[in-house]
C-alpha positions in Angstrom: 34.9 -31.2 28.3 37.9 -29.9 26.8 40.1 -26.9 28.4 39.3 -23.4 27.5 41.8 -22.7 24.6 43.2 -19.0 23.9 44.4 -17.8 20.7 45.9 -14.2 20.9 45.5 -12.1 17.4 47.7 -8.9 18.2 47.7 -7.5 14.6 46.5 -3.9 14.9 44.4 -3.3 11.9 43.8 0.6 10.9 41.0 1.9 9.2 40.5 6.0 8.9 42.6 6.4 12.1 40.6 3.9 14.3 42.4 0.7 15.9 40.9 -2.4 16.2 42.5 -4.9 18.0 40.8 -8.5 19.0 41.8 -11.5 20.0 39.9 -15.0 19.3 38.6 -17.5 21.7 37.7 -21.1 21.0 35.7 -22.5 24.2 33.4 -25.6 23.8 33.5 -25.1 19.9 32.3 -21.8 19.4 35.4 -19.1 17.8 34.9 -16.2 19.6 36.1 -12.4 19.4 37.0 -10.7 22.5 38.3 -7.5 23.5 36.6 -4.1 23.3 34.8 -3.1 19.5 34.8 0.5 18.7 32.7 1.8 15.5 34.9 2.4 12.5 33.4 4.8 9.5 34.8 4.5 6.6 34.0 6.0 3.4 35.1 3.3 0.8 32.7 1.3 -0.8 32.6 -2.3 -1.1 34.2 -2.2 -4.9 34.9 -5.4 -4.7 31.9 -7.0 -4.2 30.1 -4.7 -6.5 31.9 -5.4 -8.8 31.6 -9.6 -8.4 27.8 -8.7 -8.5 27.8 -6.9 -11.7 29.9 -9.3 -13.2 28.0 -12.3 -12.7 24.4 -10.5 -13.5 26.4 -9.7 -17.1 27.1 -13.3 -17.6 23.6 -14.2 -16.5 22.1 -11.4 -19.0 24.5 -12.7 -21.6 23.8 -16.0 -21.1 20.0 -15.9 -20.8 20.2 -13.7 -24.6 22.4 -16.4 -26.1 19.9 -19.3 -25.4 16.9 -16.9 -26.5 18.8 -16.4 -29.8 20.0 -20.0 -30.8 17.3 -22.1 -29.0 14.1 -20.4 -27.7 12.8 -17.9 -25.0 11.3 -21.6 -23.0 15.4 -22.5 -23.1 16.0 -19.3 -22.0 13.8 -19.3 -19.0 15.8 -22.6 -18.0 19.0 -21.5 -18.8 17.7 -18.4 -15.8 16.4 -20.7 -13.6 19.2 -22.9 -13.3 22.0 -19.9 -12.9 20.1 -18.3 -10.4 19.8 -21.5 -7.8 24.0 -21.7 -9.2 24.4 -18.1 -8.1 22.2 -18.9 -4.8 24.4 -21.8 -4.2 27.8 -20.1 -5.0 27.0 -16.7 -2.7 24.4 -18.0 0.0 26.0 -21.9 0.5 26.8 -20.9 4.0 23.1 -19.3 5.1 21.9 -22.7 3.4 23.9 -24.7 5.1 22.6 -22.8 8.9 19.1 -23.2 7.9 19.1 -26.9 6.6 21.2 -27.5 10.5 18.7 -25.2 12.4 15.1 -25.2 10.9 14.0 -28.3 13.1 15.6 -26.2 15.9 13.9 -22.8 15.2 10.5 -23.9 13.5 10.0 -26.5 17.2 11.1 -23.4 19.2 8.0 -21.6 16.7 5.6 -23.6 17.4 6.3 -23.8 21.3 6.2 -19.4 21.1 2.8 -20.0 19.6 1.5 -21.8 22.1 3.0 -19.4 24.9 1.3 -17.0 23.3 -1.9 -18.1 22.6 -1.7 -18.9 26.6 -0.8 -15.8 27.7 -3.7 -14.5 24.6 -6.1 -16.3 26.6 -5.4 -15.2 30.3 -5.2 -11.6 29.4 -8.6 -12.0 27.5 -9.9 -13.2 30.9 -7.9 -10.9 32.9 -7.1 -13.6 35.6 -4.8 -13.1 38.0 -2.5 -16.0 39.6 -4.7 -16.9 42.1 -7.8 -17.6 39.1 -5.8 -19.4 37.5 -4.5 -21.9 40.2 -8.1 -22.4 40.8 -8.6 -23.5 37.3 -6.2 -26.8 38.2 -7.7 -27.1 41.7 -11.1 -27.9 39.6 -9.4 -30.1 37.3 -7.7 -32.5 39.9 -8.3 -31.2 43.6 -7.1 -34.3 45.2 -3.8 -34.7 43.1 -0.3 -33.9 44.8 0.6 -30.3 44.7 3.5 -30.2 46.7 5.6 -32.8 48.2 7.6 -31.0 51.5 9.3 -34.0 53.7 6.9 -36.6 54.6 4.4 -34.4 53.8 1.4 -34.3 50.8 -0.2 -31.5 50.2 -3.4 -31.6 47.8 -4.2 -28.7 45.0 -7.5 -28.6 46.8 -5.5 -28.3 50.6 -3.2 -25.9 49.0 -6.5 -23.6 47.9 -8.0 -24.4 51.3 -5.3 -22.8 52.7 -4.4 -19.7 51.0 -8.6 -18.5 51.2 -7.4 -19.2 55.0 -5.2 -16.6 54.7 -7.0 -14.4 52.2 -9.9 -14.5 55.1 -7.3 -13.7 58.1 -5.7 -11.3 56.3 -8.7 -9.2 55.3 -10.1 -9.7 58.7 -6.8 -8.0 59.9 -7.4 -4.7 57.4 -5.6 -5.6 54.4 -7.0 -4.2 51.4 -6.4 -4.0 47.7 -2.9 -2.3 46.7 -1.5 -3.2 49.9 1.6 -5.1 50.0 2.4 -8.2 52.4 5.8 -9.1 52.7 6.8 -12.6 53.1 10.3 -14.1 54.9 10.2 -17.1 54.8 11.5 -20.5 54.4 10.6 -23.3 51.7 7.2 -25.2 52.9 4.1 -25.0 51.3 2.3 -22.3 53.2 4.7 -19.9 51.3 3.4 -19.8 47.7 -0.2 -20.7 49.6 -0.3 -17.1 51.4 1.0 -15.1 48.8 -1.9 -16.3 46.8 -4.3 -15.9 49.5 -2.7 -12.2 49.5 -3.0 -12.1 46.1 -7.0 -12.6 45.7 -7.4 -10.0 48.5 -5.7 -7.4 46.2 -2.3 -7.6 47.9 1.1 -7.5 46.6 4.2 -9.5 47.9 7.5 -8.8 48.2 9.2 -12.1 48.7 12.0 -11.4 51.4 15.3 -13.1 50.7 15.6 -15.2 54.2 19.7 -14.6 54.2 19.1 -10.8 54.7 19.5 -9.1 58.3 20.2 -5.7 59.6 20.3 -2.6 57.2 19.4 -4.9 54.2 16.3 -6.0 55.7 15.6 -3.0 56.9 16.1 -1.5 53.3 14.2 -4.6 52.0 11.3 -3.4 53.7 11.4 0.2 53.0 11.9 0.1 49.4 8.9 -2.2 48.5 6.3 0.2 51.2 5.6 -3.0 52.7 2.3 -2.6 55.2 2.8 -5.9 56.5 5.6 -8.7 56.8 4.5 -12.0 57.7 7.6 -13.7 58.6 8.5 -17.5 59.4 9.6 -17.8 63.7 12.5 -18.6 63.0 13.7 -15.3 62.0 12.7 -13.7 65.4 15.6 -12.6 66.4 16.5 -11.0 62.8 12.6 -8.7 63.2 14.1 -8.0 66.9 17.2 -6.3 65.5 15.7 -3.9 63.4 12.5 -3.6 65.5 13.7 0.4 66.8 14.6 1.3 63.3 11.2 -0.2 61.5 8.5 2.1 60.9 5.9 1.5 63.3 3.0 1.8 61.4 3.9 -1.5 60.0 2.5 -5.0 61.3 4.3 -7.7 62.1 3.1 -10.7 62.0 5.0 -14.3 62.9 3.6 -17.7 61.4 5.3 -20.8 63.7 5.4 -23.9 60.9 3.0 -27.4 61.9 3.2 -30.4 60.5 0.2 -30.9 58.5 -0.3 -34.1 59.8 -0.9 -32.6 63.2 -2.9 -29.8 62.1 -5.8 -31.3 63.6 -4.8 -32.3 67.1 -5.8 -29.1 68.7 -6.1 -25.4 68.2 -2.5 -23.7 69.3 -2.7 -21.2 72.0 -1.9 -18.0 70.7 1.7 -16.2 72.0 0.9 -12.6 70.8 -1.9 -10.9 68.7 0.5 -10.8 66.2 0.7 -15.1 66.3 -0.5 -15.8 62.5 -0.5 -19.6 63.5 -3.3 -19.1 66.0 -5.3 -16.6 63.7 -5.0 -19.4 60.5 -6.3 -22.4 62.8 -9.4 -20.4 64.5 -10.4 -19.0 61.0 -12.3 -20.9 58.5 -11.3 -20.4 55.0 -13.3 -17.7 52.6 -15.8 -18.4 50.1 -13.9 -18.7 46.6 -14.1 -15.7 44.3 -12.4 -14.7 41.5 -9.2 -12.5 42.7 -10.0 -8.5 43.4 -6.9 -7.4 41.6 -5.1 -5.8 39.3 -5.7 -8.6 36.9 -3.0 -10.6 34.7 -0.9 -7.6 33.7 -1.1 -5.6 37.3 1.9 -6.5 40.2 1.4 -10.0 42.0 5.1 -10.5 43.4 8.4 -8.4 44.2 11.4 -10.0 43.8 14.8 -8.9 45.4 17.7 -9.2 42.8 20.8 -10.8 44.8 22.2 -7.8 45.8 25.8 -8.7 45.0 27.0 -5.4 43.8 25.0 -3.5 46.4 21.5 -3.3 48.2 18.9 -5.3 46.7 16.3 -3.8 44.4 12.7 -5.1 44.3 11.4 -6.2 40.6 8.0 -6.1 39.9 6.7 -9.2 38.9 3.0 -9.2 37.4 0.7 -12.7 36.3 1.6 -12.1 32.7 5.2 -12.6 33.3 5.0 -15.1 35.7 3.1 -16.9 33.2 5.6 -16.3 30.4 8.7 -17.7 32.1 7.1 -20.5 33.6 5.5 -21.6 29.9 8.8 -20.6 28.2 10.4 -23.4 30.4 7.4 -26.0 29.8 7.1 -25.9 27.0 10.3 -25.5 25.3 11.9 -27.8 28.2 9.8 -30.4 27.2 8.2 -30.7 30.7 5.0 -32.7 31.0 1.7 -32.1 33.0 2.3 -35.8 35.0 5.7 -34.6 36.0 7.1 -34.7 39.7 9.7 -31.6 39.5 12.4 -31.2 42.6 13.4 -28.1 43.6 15.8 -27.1 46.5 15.8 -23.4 45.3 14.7 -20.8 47.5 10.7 -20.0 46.8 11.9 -15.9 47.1 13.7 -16.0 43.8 12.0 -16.1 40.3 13.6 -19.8 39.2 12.4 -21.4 42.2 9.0 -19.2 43.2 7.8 -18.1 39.5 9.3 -20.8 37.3 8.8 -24.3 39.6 5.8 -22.5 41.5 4.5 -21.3 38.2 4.6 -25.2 36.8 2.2 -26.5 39.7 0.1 -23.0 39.4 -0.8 -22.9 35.6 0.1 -26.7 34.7 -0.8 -28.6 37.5 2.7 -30.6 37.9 3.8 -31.7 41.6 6.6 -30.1 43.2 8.7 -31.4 45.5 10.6 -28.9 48.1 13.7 -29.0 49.6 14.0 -26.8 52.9 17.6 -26.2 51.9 19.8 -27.4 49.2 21.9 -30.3 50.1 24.3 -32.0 47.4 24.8 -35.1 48.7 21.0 -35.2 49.1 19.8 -34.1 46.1 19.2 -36.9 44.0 18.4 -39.3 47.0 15.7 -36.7 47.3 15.2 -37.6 44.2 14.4 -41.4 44.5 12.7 -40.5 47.9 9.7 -38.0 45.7 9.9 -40.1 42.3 10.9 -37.1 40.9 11.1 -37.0 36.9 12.5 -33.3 36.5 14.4 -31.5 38.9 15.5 -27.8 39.0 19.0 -26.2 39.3 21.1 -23.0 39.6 24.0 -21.1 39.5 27.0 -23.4 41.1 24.6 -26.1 42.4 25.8 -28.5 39.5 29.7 -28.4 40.7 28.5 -29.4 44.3 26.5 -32.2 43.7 29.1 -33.5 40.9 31.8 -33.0 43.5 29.9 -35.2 46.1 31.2 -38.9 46.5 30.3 -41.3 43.7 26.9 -43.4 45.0 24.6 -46.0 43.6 21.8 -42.9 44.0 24.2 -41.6 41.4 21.5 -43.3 38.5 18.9 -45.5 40.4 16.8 -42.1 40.2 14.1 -41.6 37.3 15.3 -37.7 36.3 15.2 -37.7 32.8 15.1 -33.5 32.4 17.1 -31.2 34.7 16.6 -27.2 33.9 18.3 -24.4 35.4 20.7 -21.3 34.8 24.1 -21.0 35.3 25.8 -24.5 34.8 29.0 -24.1 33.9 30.0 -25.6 30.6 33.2 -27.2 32.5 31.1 -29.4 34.4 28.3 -29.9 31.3 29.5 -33.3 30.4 30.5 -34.8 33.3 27.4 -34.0 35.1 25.1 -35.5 32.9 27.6 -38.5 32.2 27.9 -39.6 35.7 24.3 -39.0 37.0 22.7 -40.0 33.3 20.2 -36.8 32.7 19.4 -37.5 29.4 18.2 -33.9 29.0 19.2 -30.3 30.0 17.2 -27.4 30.2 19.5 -23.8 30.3 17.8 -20.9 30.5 18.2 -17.3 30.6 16.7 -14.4 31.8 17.3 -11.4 34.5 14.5 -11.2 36.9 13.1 -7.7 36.1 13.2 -8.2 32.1 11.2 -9.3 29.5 13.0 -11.7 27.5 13.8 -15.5 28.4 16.0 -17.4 26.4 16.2 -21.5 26.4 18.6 -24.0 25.0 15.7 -26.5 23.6 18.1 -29.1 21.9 20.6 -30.5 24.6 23.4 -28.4 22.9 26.1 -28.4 25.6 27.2 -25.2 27.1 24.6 -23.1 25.4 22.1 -20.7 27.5 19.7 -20.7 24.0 19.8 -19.2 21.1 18.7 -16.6 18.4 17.2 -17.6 14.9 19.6 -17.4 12.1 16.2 -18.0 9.7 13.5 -15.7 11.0 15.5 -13.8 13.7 12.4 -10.5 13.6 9.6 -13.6 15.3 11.5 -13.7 18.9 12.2 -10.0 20.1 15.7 -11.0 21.2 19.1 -9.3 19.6 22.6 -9.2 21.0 24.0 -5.7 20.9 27.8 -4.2 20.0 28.9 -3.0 23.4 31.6 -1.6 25.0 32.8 -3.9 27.1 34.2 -1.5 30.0 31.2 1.0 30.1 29.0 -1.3 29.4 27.6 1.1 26.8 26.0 -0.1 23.6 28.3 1.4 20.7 26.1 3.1 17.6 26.5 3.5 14.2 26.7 7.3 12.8 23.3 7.5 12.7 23.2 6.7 16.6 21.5 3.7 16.5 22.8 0.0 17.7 24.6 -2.4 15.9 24.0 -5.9 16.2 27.0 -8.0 17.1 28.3 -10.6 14.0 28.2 -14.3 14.9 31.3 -15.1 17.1 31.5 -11.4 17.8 30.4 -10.6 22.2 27.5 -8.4 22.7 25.1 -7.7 25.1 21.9 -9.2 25.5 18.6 -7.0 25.5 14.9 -7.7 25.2 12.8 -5.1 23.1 10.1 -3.5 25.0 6.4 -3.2 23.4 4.4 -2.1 26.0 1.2 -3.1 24.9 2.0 -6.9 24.5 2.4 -8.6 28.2 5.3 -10.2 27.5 7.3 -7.9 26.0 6.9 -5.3 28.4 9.4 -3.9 31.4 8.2 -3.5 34.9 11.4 -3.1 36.5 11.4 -2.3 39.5 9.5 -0.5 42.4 12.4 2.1 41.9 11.0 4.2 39.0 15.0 5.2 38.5 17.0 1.7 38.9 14.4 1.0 36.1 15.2 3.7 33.3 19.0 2.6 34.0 17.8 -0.6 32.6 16.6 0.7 29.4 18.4 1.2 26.4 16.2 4.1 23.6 16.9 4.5 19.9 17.9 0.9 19.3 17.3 0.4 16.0 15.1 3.0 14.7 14.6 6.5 16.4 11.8 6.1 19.6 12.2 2.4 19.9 13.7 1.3 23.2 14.8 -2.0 25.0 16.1 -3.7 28.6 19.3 -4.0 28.6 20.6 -7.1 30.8 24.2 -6.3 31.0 25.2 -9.3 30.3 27.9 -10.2 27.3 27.0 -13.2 25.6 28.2 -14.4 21.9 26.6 -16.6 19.4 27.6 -18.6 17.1 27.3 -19.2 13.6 24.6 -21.1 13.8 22.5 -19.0 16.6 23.7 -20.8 19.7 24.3 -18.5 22.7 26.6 -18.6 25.3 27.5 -16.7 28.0 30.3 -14.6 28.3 30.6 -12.3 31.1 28.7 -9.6 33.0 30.0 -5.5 32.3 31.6 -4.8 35.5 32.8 -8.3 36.1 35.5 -8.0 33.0 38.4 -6.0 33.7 41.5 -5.0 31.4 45.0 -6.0 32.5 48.2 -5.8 29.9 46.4 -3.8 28.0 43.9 -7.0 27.2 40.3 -7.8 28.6 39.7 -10.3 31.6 36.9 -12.5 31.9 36.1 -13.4 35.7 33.7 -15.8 34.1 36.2 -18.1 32.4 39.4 -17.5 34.8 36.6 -18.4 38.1 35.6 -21.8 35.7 39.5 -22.7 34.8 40.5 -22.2 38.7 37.9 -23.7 39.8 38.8 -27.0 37.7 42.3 -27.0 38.8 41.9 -27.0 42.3 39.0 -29.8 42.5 36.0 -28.0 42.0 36.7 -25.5 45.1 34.9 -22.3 44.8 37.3 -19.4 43.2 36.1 -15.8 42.9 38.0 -13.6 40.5 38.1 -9.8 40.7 40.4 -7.3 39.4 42.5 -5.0 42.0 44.5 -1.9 41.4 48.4 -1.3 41.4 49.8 2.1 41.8 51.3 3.8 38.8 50.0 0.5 36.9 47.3 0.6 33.9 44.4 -1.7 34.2 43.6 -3.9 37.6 45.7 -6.8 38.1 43.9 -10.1 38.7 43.0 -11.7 41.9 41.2 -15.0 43.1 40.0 -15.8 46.3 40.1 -19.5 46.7 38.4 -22.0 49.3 40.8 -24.1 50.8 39.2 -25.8 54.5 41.0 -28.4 54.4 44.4 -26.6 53.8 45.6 -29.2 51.0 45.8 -27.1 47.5 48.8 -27.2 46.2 49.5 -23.7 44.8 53.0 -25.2 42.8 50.5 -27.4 40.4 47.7 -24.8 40.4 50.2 -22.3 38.5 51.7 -24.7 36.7 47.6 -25.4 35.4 47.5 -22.0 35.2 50.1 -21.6 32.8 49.1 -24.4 30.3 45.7 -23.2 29.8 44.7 -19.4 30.3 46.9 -16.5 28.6 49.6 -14.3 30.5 47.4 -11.5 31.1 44.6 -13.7 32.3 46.9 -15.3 35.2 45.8 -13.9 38.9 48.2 -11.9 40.2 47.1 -12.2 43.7 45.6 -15.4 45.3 43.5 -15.0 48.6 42.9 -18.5 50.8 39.9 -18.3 52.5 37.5 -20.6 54.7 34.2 -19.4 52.9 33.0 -17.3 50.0 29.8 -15.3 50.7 27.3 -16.7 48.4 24.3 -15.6 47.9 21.1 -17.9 48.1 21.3 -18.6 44.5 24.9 -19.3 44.3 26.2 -16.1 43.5 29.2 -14.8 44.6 29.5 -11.5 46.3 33.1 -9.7 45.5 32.5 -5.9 47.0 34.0 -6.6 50.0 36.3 -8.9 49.0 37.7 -6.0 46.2 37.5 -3.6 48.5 39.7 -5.5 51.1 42.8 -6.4 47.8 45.7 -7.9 48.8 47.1 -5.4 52.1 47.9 -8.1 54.9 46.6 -5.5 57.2 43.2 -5.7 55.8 43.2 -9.2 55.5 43.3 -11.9 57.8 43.9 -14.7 55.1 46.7 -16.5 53.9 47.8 -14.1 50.9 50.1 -14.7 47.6 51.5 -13.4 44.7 52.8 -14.4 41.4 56.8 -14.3 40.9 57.7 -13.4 37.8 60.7 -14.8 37.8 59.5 -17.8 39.2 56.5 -18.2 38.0 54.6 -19.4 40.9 53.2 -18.1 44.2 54.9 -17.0 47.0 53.7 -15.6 49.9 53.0 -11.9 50.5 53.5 -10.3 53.8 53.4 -6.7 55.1 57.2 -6.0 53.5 56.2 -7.6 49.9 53.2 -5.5 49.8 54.5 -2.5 50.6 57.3 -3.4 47.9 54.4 -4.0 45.6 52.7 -0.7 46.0 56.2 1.4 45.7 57.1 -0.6 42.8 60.3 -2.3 43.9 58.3 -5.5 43.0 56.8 -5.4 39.6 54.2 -7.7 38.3 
């Protein structure tokens, strides 16, 4: 993979008063215009153009009345004919030359969108919800491997057996439709299997991210109006901690994990009344009925965005659009009905509990689960399940790449990986060195209604957007400012779609009377409206708006660009956290880097900084500037460098940077080893109480 590469354009160009200023940048192939757009009106016409146009139709009208006057109106039909496949040719080579390279792309993609819908078509026609359909697969194959959980096999028939276990328990224990049962609890089986058995009863589930303790359990709780929590024993003492604060009225109830090879050794004796363990193995599953819910468009799951820029918030998840992302990845990942999918994701985020779930659910594939992610297990994990697809996300991809080399390395049968958030520095290499002859990227926020997926194994890309029927997939990419975050209209007050090569952010158009097109947000009625955009492109229209930049290229590919928020100007130019965390993070061997912008007094703009983990106390900060210089621009340079033991991640590999901005670069804040960037130097040197406080009162100026 070849270095990110900057050009900087600092021509100001002027049109009726408004500056323009933009710089370009070429990574993985793709030219690229960064910086922030503003709208410029201008009253001139195109005279130029116009007057091409009228030109050449006076030389087709003359020449189409010369060989009606010498030869014959037949000759003069030709004589039409051929100049206007010339003119076509001459004025439109370049849109020829994008659909001839993208129609086998776009018309596959097509046909797959036909079949999601006509799946989607046929489940609202029934009105199933998740629970109907999974019984549709247990018919189909009921002694075939659902899940594969260490040395453990559990049938689509055991699976069923299990959740009307729970559907019987849980009714027995008062729940009742429109009541939600909130779930904490670590990857096994029994997890999907008693949100379904919820799920027939009427209940909804808030999936409970298993990280979360204190006030953002407590708030996890609260904000979904959860009348139950089952919760795995191992998070005891977490339930203890907030046991004063939690409102009393709701019960508690903790499941201890069996093997289910000793499942029938004995009934447990029960430790408490709240003991769901004791209540599943003295209670004999329920008769099978169809679900008593709200049906394929009504709530099944909520799931807790990662909370990295503040409390999480719960997004409704319905059948419908369960069904739609995991179909999108089926069938435009090419997955297959025989595969053996691996997935050390955690089952309370949508990639690992709607889209791998889903694949088992509504296709009948066999998952194999991972308690917790391991890199230098993951594709001995591989071997161990016969896995043929396996399932990644965020920074998983660096870690397992920066494991030892190993004969496991390619003696496993993964021929498709899919996932989010692989970094395009690592593409190559990963799928060189462990020999995945195909990968999946996808994208797509939790809470919206539009997935994107790269269907054609084009490196770096998250997907794309039709450059021949763009109207069919209700995608667009959106002029936006890339500070507020705001999308920038025209003067009629409507969006503008952003130019190939030009950064925009993505959004999803809402129609709320197709299923997977519309936005459920979240349980918060006003965290949702923030995430819609109105007056799009005609007056009343309206759209989620992911805020996220991405860019396409000419010929429709997508790639992703940053998050509003996460850029930050400094000299006057914009920042990318995205690409500075990717270049650090290839300089110093793969190490995690977070990048965040800080402020100076008196001094425009945030300076850089970039926490870096260092355990093992052997970067070398002389080379990494040296890197540092080669490859990203002056302003783009951290400022500040932060050594650290850990980063807190998230449990999808996101980094969290609140605290970390909040903390900056005073030595009496921070515990870690802290640096700055000489100018006269050029390199880091270490900043101390005396340097910062020289830094602040501008003696020092960087």
């Amino acid at each position: 993979m070849s270095n990110v590469e900057v050009n900087v354009d600092n021509n100001m160009n002027k049109t009726d008063g408004t500056y323009k200023k933009q710089e370009e940048v070429k990574q993985n192939g793709v030219d690229i215009e960064k910086g922030k757009f503003t709208s410029v009106k201008s009253s001139k016409l195109p005279w130029g153009k116009i007057i091409c146009v009228m030109l050449a139709v006076s030389l087709l009208v003359a020449a189409c009345a010369v060989a009606w006057v010498f030869q014959s109106w037949q000759t003069s039909l030709q004589v039409l004919a051929i100049l206007i496949v010339v003119y076509i040719i001459a004025f439109y080579y370049r849109w020829i030359y994008v659909a001839i390279r993208t129609a086998p792309r776009d018309f596959s993609a097509l046909y797959c969108y036909v079949k999601i819908l006509w799946l989607t078509r046929t489940f609202t026609q029934k009105n199933w919800s998740m629970a109907d359909i999974f019984h549709e697969m247990v018919k189909k194959h009921p002694d075939k491997a659902c899940f594969l959980f260490e040395n453990e096999t559990w049938t689509f028939q055991q699976v069923e057996d299990f959740s009307l276990q729970t559907s019987a328990v849980l009714k027995a224990q008062g729940t009742k439709r429109g009541d939600t049962v909130g779930i904490m609890m670590n990857n096994c089986p029994e997890l999907p299997a008693i949100w379904l058995g919820a799920t027939r009863i009427g209940g909804v589930t808030p999936l409970i991210n298993t990280n979360q303790t204190g006030n953002t359990l407590l708030h996890s709780i609260n904000i979904a109006k959860c009348d139950m929590v089952i919760y795995g024993s191992e998070f005891q003492g977490a339930f203890d901690e907030i046991s004063k604060e939690l409102n009393p009225s709701i019960k508690l109830y903790k499941y201890t994990r069996r093997p289910l090879n000793t499942s029938g050794e004995g009934v447990r004796v029960a430790e408490s009344t709240n003991d769901l363990t004791h209540l599943l193995e003295t209670t004999p599953p329920a008769p099978w009925t169809l679900s008593d819910s709200e049906g394929f468009n009504g709530k099944l799951l909520y799931i807790y965005t990662s909370g990295t820029t503040g409390l999480p918030k719960a997004a409704v998840i319905s059948p419908s659009r369960m069904v739609f992302m995991a179909s999108g990845v089926h069938y435009l990942g090419s997955l297959r009905k025989s595969d053996v999918i691996y997935c050390p994701m955690p089952l309370y985020h949508s990639a690992g509990g709607c889209i791998t779930v889903g694949q088992a659910f509504i296709f009948g594939c066999t998952i194999a689960l991972r308690a917790k992610f391991s890199a230098s297990s993951y594709f001995p994990d591989c071997i161990k399940f016969n896995a043929t697809a396996a399932h990644y996300i965020g920074e998983m991809c660096r870690y397992v790449l920066s494991t030892p080399p190993s004969p496991t390395d390619t003696q496993h049968k993964v021929r498709t990986v899919y996932g989010n958030g692989m970094r395009p520095t690592i593409w190559t290499d990963f799928v060189k060195r462990f020999n995945i002859k195909k990968v999946v990227e996808f994208y797509g926020a939790t809470e919206g209604n539009a997935n994107i997926v790269n269907i054609d194994n084009k490196t770096g890309a998250i997907g794309f957007v039709s450059r021949i029927i763009p109207a069919v997939y209700p995608i667009a990419i959106l002029k936006v400012d890339q500070e507020t975050g705001e999308p920038i209209r025209n003067s009629k007050g409507l969006c503008q779609l952003a130019q190939p090569n030009e950064p925009g952010v993505f959004i999803g158009k809402i129609r709320p009377n197709n299923p997977s097109r519309a936005f459920l947000g979240y349980v918060d009625q006003d965290a949702s409206e923030k995430k819609v955009v109105r007056n799009v492109f005609s007056y009343g229209d309206s759209a989620f708006i992911s805020g996220d930049i991405l860019v396409a290229d000419e010929l429709g590919y997508l790639y992703f660009r940053d998050r509003t928020g996460d850029t930050f100007r400094w000299r006057g130019e914009n920042v990318s956290t995205t690409e500075v965390e990717s270049a650090i993070s290839r300089f110093a061997e793969q190490r995690d880097a977070v990048v965040y912008g800080v402020e100076i007094p008196n001094t425009e703009g945030r300076a850089g900084m970039c926490g870096i983990v260092d355990t093992s106390n052997t970067l070398d900060l002389d080379k990494l500037a040296k890197n540092i210089a080669k490859d990203l621009p002056k302003y783009a340079k951290p400022v500040f460098i932060r050594i650290m033991p850990n980063v807190d991640m998230t449990g999808t590999f996101k980094m969290r940077k609140v605290d970390l901005q909040k903390e900056g670069y005073d030595p009496s804040l921070v515990n870690d080893k802290l640096f700055y960037l000489e100018p006269k130097l050029d390199k880091y040197v270490p900043l101390g109480v005396e340097e910062y406080h020289k830094i602040i009162s501008g003696q020092i100026r960087l």
